[in-house]
N, C-alpha and C positions, 0 to 999 in steps of 0.2 A: 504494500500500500504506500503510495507517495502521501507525503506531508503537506500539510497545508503551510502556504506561504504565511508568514510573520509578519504583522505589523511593525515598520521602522525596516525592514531586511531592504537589500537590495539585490534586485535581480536586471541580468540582461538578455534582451531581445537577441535571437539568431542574429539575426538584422544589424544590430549594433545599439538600441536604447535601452539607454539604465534607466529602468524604473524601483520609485521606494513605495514598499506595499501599505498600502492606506487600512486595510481589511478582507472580512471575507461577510458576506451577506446570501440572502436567499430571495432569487427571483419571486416576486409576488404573484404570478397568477402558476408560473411550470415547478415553485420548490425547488429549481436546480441552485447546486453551490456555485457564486460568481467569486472571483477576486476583485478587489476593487484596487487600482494602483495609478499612480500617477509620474509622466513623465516627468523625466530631471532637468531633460533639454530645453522642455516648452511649456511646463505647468499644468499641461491638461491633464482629465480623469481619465479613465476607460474601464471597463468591466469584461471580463471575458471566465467563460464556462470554466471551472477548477478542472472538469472532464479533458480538456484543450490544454491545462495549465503546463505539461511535464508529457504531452505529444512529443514525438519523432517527427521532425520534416526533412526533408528534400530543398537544399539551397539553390542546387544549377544543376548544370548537367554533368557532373560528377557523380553523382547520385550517391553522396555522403549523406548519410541519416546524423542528424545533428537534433537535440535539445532544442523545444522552443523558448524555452529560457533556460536559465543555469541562474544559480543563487551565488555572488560575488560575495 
């Protein structure tokens, strides 16, 4: 079982953004777990499924399975 992201933690984006985790909340109408976190770079919020949180992607066409975040 993966761990739920921490408040204050910092994680980063495949991609390259550091985000610091705000919390974890529960969609209101589906009960799915979201994160709640917000960029470093640019101040905004964003929410994404915890399901999604600790996913495998695909960057190029290398076809390296990489982390969609990693905890810094």
């Amino acid at each position: 079982m993966n761990k739920y992201p921490q408040p204050g933690e910092i994680w980063q984006h495949y991609k390259g953004g550091r985000y610091e985790i705000i919390g974890m909340c529960n969609h209101t109408t589906t009960d799915e777990i979201l994160v709640i976190y917000k960029s470093l770079s640019f101040g905004g919020f964003h929410a994404r499924p915890f399901s999604e949180w600790h996913d495998d992607v695909v960057r190029d066409e290398s076809q390296i399975k990489q982390k969609r975040f990693y905890k810094l």
